[in-house]
CHARMM-style PDB file with segment names, atoms N, HN, CA, C and O in Angstrom:
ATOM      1  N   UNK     1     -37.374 -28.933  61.952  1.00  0.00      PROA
ATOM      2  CA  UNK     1     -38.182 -29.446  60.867  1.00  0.00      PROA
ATOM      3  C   UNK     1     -39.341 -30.292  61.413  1.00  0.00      PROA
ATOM      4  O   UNK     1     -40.453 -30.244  60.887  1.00  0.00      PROA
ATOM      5  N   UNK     2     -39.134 -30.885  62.225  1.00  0.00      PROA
ATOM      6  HN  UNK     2     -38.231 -30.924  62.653  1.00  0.00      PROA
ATOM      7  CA  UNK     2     -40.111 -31.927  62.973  1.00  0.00      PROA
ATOM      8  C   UNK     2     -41.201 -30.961  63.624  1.00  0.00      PROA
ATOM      9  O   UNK     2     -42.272 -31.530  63.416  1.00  0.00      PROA
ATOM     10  N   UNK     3     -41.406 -29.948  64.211  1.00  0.00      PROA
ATOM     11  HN  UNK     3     -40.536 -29.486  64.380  1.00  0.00      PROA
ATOM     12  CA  UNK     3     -42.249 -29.226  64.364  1.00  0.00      PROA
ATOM     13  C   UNK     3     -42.934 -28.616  63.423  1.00  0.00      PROA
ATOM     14  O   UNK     3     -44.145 -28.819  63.332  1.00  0.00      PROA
ATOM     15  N   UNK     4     -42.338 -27.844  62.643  1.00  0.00      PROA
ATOM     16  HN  UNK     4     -41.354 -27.679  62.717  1.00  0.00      PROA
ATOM     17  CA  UNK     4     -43.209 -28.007  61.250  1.00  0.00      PROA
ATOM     18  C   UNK     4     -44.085 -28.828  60.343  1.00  0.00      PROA
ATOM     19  O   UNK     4     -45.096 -28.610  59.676  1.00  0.00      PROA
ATOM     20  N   UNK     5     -43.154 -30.052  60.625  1.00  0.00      PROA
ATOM     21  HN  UNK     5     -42.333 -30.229  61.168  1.00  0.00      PROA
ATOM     22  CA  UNK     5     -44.100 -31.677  60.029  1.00  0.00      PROA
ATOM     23  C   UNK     5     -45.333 -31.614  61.185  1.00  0.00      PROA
ATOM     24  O   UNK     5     -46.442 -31.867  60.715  1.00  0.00      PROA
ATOM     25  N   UNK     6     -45.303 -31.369  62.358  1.00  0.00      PROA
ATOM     26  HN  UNK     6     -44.402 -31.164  62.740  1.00  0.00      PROA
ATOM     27  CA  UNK     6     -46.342 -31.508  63.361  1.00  0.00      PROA
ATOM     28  C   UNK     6     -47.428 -30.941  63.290  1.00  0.00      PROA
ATOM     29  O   UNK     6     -48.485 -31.483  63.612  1.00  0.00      PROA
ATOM     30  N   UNK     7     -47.287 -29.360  62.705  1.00  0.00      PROA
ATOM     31  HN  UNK     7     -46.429 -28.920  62.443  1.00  0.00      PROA
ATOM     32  CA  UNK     7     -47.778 -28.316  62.570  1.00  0.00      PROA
ATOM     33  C   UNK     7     -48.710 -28.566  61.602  1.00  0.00      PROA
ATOM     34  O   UNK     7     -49.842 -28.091  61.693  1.00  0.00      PROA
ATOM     35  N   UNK     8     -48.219 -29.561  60.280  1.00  0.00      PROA
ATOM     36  HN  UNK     8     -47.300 -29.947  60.206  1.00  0.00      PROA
ATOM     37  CA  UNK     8     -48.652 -29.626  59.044  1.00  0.00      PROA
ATOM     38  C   UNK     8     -49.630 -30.436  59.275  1.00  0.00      PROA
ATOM     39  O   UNK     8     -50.772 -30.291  58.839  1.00  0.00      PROA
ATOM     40  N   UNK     9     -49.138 -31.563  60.149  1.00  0.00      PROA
ATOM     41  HN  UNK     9     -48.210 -31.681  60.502  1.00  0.00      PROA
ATOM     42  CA  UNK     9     -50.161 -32.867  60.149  1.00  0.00      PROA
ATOM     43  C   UNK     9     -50.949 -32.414  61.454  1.00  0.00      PROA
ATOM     44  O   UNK     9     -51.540 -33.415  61.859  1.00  0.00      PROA
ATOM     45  N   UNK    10     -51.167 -31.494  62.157  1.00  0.00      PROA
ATOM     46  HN  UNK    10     -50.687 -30.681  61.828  1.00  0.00      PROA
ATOM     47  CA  UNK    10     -51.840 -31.346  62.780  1.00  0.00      PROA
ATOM     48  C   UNK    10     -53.374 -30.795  61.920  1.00  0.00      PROA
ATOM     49  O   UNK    10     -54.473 -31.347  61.971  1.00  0.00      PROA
ATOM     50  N   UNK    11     -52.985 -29.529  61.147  1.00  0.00      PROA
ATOM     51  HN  UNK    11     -52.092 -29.081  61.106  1.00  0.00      PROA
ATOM     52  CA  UNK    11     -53.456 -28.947  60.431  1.00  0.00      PROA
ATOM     53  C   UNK    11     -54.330 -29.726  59.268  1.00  0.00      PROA
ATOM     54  O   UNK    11     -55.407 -29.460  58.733  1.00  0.00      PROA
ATOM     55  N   UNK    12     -53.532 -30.643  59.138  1.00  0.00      PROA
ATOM     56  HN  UNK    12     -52.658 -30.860  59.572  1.00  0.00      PROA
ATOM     57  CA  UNK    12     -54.330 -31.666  58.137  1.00  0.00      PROA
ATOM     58  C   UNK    12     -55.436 -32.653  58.925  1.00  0.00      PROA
ATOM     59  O   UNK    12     -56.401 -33.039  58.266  1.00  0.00      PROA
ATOM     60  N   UNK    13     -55.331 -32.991  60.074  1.00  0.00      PROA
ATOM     61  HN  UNK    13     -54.547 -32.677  60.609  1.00  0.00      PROA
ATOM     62  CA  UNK    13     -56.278 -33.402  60.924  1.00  0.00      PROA
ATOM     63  C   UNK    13     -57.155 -33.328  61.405  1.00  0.00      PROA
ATOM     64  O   UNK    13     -58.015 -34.154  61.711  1.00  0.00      PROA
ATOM     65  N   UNK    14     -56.973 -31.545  61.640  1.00  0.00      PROA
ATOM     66  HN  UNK    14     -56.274 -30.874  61.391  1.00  0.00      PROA
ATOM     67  CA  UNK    14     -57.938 -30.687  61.780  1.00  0.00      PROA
ATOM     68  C   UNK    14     -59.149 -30.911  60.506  1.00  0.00      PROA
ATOM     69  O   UNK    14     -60.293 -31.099  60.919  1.00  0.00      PROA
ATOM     70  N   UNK    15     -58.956 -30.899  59.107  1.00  0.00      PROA
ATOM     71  HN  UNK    15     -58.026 -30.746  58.772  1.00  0.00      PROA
ATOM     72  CA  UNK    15     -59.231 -30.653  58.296  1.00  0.00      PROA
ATOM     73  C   UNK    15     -59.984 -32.300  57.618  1.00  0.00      PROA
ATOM     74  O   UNK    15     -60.973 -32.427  56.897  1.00  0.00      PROA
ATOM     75  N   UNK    16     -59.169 -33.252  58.123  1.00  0.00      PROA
ATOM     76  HN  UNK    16     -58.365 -33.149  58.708  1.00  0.00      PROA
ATOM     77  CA  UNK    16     -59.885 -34.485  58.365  1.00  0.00      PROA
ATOM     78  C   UNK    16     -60.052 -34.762  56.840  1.00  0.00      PROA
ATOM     79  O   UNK    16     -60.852 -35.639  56.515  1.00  0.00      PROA
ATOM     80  N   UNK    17     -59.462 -34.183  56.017  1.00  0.00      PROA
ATOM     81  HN  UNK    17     -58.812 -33.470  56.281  1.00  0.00      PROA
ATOM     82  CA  UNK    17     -59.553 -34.871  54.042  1.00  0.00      PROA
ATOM     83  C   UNK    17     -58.949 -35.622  54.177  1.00  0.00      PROA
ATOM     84  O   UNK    17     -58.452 -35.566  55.302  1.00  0.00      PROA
ATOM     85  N   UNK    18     -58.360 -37.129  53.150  1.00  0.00      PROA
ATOM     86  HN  UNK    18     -58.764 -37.174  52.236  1.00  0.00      PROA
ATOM     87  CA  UNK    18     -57.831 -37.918  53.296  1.00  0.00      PROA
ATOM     88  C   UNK    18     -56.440 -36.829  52.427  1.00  0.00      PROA
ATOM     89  O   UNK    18     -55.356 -36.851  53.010  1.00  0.00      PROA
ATOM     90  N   UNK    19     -56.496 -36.241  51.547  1.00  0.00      PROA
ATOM     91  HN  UNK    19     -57.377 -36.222  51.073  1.00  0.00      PROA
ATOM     92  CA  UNK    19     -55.172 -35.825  50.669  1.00  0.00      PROA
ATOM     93  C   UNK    19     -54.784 -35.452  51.846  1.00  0.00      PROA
ATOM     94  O   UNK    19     -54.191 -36.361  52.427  1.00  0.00      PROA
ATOM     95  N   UNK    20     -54.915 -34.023  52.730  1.00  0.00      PROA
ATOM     96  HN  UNK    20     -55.397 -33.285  52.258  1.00  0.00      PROA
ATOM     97  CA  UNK    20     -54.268 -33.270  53.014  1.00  0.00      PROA
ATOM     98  C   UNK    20     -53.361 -34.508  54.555  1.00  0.00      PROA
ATOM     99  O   UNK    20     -52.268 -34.190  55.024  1.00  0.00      PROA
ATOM    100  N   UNK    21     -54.013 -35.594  54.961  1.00  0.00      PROA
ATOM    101  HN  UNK    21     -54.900 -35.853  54.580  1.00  0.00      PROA
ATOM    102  CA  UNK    21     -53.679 -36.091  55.982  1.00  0.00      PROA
ATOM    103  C   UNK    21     -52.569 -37.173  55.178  1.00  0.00      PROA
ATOM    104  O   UNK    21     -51.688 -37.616  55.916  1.00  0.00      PROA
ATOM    105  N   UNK    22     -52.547 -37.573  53.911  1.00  0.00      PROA
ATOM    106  HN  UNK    22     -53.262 -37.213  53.312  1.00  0.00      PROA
ATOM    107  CA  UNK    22     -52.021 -38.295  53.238  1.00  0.00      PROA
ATOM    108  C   UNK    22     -50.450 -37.473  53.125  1.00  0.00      PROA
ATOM    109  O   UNK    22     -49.473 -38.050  53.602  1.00  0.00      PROA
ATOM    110  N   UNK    23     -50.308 -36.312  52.568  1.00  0.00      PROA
ATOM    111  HN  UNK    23     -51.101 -35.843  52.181  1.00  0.00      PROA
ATOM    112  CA  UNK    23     -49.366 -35.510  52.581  1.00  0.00      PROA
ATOM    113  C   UNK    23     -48.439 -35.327  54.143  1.00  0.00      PROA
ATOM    114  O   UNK    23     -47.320 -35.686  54.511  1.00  0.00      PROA
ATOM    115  N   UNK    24     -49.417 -34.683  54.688  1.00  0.00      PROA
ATOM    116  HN  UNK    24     -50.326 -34.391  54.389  1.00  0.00      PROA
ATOM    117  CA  UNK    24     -48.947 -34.638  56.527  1.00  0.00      PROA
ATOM    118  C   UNK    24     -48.252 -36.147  57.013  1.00  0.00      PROA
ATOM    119  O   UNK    24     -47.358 -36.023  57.851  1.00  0.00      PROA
ATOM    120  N   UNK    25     -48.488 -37.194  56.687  1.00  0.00      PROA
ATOM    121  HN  UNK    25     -49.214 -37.295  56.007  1.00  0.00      PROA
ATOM    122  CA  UNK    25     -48.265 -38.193  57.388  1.00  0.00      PROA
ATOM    123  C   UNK    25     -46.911 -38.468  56.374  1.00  0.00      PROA
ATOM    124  O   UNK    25     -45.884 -38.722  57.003  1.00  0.00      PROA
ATOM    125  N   UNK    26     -46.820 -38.453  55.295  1.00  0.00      PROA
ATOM    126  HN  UNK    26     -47.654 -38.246  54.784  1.00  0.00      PROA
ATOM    127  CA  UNK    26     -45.532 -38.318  54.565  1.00  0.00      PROA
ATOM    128  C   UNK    26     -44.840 -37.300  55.279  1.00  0.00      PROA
ATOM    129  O   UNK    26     -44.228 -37.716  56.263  1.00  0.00      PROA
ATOM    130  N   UNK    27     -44.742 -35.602  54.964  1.00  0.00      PROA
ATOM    131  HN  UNK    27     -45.239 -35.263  54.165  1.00  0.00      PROA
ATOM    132  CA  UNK    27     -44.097 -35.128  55.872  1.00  0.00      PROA
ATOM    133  C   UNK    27     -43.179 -34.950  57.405  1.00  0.00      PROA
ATOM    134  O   UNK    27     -42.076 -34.574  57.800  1.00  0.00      PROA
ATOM    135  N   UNK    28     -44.652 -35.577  57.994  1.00  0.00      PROA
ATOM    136  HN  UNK    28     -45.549 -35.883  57.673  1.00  0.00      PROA
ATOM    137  CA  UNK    28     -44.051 -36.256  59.178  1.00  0.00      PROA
ATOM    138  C   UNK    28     -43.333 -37.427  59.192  1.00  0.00      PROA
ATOM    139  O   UNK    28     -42.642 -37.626  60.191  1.00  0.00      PROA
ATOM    140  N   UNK    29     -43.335 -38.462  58.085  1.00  0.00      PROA
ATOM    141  HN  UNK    29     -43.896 -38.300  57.273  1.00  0.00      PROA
ATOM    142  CA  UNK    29     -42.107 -39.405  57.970  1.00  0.00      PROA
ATOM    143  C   UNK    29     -41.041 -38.962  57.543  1.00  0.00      PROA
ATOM    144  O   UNK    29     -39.950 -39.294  58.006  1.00  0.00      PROA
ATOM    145  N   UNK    30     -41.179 -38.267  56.735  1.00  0.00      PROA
ATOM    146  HN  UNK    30     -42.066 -37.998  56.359  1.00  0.00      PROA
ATOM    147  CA  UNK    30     -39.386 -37.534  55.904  1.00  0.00      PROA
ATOM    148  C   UNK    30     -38.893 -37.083  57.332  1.00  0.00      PROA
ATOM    149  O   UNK    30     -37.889 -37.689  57.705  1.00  0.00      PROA
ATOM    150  N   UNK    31     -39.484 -35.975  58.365  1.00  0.00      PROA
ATOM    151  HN  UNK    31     -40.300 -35.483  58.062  1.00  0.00      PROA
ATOM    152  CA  UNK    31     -38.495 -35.596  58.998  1.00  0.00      PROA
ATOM    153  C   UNK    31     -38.444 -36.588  60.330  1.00  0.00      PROA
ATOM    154  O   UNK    31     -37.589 -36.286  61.162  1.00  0.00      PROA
ATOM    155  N   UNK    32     -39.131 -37.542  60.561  1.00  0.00      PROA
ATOM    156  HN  UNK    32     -39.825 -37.788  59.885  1.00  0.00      PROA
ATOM    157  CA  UNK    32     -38.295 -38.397  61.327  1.00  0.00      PROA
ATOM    158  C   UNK    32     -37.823 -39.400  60.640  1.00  0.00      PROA
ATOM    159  O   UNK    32     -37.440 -40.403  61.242  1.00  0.00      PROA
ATOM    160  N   UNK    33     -37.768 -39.333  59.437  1.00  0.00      PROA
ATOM    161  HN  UNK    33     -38.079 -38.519  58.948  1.00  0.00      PROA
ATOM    162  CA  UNK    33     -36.452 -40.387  58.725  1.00  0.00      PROA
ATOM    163  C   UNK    33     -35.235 -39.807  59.041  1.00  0.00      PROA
ATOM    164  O   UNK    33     -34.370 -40.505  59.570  1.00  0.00      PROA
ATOM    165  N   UNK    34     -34.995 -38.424  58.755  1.00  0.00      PROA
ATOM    166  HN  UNK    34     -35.697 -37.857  58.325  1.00  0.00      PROA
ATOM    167  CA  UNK    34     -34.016 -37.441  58.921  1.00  0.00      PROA
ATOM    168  C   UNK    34     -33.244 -37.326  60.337  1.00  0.00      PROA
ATOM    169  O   UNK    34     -32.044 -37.226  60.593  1.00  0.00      PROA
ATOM    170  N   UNK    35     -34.223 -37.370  61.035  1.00  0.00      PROA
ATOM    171  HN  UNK    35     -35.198 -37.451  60.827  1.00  0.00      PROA
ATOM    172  CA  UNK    35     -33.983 -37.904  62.288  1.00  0.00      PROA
ATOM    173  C   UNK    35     -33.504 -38.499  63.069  1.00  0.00      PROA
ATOM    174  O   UNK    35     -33.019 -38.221  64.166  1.00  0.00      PROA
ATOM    175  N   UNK    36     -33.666 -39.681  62.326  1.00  0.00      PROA
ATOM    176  HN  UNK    36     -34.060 -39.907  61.435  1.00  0.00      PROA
ATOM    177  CA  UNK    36     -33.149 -41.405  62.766  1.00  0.00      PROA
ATOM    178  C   UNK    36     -34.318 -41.539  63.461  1.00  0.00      PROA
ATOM    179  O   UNK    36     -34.212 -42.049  64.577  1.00  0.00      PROA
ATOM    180  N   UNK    37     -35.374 -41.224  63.102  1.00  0.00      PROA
ATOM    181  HN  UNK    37     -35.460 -40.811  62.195  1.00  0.00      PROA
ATOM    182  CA  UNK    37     -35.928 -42.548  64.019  1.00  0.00      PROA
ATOM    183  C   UNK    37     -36.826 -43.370  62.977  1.00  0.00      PROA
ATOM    184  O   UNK    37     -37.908 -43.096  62.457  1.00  0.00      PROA
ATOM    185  N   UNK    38     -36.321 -44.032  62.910  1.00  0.00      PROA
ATOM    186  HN  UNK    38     -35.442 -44.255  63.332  1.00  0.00      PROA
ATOM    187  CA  UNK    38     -37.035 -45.245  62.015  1.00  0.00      PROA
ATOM    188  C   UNK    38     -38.339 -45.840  62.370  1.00  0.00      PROA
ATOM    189  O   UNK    38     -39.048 -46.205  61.432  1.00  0.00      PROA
ATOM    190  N   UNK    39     -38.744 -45.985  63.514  1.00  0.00      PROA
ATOM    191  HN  UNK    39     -38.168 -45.689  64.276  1.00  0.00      PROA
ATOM    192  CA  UNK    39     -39.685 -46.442  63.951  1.00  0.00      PROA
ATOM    193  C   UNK    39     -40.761 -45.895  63.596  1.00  0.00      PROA
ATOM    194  O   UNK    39     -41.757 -46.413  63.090  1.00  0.00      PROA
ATOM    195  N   UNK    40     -40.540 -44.751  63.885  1.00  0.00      PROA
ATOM    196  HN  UNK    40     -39.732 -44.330  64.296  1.00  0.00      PROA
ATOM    197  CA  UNK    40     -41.786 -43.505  64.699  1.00  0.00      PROA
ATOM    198  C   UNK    40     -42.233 -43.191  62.653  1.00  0.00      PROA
ATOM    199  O   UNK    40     -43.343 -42.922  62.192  1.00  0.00      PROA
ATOM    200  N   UNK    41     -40.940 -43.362  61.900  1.00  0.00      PROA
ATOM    201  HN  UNK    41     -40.038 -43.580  62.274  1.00  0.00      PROA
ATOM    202  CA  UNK    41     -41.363 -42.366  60.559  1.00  0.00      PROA
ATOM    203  C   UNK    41     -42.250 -43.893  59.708  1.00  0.00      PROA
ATOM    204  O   UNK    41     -43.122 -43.782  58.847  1.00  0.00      PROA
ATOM    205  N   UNK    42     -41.877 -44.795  60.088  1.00  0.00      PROA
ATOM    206  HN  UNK    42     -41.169 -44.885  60.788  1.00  0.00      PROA
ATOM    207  CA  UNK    42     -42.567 -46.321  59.395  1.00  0.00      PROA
ATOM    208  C   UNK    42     -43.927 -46.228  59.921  1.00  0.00      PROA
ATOM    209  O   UNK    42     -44.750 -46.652  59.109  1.00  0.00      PROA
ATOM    210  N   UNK    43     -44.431 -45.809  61.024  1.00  0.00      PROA
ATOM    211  HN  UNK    43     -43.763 -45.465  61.684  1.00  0.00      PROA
ATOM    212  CA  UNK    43     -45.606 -45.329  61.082  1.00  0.00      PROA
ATOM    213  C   UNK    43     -46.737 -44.600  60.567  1.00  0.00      PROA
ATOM    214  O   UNK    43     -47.943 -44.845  60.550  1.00  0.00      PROA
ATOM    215  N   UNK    44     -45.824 -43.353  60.028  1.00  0.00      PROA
ATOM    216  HN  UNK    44     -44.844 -43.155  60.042  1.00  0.00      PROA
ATOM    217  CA  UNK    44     -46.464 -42.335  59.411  1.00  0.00      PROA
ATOM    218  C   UNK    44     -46.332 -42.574  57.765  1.00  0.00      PROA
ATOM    219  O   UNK    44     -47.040 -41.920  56.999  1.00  0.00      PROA
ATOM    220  N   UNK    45     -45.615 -43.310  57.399  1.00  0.00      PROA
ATOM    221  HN  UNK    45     -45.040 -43.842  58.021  1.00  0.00      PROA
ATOM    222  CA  UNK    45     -45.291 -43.842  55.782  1.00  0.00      PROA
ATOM    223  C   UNK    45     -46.256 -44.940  55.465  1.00  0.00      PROA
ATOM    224  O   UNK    45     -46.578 -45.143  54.294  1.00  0.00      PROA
ATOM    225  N   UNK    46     -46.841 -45.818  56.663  1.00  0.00      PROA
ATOM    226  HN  UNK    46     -46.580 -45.654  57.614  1.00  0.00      PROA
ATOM    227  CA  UNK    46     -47.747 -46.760  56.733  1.00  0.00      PROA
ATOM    228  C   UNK    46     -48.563 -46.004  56.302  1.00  0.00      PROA
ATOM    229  O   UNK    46     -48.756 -45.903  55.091  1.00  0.00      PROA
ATOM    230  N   UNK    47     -49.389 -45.129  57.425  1.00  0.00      PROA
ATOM    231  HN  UNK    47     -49.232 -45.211  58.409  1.00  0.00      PROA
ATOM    232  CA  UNK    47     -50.397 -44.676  57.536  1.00  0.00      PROA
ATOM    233  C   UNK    47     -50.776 -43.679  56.302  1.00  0.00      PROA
ATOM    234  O   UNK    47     -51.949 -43.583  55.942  1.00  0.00      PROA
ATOM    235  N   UNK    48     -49.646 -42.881  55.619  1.00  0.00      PROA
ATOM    236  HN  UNK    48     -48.693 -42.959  55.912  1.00  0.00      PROA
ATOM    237  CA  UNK    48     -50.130 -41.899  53.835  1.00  0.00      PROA
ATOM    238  C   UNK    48     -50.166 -43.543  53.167  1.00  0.00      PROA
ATOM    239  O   UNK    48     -51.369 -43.792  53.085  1.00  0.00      PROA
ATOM    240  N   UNK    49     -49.579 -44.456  52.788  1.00  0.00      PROA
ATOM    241  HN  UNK    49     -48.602 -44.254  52.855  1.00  0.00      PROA
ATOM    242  CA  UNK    49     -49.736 -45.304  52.061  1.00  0.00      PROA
ATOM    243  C   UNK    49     -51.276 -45.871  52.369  1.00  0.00      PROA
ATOM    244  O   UNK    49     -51.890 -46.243  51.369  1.00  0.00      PROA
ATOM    245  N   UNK    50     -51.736 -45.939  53.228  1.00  0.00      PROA
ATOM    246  HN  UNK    50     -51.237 -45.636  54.041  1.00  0.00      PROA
ATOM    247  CA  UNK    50     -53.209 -46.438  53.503  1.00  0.00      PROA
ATOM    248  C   UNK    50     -54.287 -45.360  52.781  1.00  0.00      PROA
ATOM    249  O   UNK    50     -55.367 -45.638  52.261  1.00  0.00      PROA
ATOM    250  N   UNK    51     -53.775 -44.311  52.889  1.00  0.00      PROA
ATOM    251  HN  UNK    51     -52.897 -44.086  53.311  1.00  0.00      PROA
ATOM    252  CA  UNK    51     -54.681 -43.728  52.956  1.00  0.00      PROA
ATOM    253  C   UNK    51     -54.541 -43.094  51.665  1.00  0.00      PROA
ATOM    254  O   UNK    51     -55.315 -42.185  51.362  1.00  0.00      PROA
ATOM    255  N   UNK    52     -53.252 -43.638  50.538  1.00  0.00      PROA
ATOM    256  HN  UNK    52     -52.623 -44.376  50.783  1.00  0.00      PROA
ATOM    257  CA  UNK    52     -53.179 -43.561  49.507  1.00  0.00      PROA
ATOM    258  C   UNK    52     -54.765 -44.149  48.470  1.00  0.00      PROA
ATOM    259  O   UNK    52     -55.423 -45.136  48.799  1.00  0.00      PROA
ATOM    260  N   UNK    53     -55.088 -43.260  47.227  1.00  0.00      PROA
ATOM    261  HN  UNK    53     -54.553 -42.458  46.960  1.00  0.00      PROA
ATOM    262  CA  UNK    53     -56.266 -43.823  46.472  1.00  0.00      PROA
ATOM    263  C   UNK    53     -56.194 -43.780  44.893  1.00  0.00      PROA
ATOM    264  O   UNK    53     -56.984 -43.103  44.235  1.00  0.00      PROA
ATOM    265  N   UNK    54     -55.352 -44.428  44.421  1.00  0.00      PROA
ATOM    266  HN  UNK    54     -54.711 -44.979  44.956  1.00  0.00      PROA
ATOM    267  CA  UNK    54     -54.944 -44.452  43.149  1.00  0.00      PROA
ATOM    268  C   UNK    54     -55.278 -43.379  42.151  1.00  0.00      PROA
ATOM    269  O   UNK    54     -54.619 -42.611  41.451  1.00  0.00      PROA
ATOM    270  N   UNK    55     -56.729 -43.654  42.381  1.00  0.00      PROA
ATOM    271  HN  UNK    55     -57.265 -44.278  42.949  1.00  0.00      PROA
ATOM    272  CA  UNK    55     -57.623 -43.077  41.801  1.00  0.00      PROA
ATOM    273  C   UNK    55     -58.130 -41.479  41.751  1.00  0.00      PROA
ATOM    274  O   UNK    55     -58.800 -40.843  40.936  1.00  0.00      PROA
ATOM    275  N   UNK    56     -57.624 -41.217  42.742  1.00  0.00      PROA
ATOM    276  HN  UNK    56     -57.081 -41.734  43.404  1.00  0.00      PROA
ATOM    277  CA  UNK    56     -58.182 -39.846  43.437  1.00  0.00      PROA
ATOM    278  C   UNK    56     -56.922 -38.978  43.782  1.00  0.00      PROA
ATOM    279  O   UNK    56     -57.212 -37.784  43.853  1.00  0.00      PROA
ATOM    280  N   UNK    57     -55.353 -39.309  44.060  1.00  0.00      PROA
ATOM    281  HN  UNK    57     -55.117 -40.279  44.003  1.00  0.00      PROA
ATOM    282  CA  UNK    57     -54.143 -39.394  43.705  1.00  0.00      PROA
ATOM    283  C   UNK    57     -53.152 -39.448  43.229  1.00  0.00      PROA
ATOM    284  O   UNK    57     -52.038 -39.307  43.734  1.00  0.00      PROA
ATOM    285  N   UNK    58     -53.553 -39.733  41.840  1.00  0.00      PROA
ATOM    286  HN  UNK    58     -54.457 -39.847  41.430  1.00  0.00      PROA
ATOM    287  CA  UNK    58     -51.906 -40.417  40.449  1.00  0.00      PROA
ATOM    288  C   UNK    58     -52.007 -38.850  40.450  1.00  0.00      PROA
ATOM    289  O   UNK    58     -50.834 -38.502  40.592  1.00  0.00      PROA
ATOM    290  N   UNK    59     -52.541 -38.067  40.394  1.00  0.00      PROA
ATOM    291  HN  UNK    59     -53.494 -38.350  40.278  1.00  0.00      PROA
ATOM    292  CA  UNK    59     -51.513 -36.923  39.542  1.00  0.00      PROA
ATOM    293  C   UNK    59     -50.335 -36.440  41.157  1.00  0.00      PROA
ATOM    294  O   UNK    59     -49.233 -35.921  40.976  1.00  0.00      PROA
ATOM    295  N   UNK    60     -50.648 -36.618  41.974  1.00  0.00      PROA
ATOM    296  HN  UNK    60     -51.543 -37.040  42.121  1.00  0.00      PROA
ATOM    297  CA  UNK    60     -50.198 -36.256  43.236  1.00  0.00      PROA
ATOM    298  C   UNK    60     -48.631 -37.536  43.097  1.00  0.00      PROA
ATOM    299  O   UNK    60     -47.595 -37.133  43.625  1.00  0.00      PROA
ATOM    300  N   UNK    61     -48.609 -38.325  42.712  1.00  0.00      PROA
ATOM    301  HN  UNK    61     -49.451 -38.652  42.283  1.00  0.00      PROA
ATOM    302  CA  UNK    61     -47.599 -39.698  42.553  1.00  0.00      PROA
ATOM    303  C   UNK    61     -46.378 -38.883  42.356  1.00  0.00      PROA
ATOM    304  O   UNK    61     -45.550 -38.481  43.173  1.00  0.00      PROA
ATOM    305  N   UNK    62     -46.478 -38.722  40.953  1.00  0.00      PROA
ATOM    306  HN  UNK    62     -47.151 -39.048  40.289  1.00  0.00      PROA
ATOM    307  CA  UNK    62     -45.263 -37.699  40.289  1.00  0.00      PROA
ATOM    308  C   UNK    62     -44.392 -36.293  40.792  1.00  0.00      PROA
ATOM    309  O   UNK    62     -43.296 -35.895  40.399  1.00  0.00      PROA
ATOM    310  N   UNK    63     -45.359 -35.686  41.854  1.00  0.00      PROA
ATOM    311  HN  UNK    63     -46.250 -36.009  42.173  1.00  0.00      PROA
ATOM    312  CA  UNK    63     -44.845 -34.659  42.156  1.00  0.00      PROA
ATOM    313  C   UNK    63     -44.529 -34.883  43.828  1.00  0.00      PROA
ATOM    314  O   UNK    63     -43.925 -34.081  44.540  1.00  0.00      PROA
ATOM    315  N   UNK    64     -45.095 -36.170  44.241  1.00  0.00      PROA
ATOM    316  HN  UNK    64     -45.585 -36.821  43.662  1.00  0.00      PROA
ATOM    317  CA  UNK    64     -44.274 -36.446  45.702  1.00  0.00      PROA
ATOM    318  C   UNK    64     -43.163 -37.326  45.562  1.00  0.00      PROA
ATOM    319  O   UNK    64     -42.228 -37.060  46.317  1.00  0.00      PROA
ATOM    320  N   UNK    65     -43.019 -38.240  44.850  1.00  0.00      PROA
ATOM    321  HN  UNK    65     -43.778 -38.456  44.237  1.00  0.00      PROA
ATOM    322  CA  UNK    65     -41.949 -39.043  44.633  1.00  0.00      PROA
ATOM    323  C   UNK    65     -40.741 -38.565  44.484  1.00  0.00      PROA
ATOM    324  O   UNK    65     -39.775 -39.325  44.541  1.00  0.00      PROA
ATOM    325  N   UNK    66     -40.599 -37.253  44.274  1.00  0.00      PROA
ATOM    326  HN  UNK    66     -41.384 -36.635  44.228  1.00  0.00      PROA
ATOM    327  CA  UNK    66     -39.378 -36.182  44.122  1.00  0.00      PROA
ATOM    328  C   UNK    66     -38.799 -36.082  45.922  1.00  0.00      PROA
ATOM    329  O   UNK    66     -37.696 -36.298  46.424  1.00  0.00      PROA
ATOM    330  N   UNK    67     -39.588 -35.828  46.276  1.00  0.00      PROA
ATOM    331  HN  UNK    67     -40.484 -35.652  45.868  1.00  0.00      PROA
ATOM    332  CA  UNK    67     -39.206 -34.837  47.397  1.00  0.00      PROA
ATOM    333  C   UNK    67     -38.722 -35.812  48.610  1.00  0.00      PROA
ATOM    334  OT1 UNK    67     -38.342 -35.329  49.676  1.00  0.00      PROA
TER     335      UNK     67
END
């Protein structure tokens, strides 16, 4: 799974939007939550929360908060 999260947030980097890097950096925290590594996924949960924009985002709220 963690390669896939890599894959994603690589891809989103590439692409340099704030959504798609906002998503990727979540992704990549779920599967190193899954993981155990706590460290490494508080990083990437930091970093979508930053780059979270209320404004440009709420409909996106509802359908990530699930997963």
């Amino acid at each position: 799974m963690r390669e896939l999260a890599a894959q994603f947030l690589a891809l989103a980097e590439k692409q340099g939007a704030p959504t798609p890097l906002m998503i990727g950096h979540r992704v990549m925290g779920n599967s190193l939550l899954h993981a155990g590594n706590i460290a490494e996924c508080r990083a990437h949960f930091d970093r979508a929360i930053a780059l979270y924009n209320p404004d440009q985002h709420r409909s996106l709220a509802t359908r990530l908060a699930k997963t």
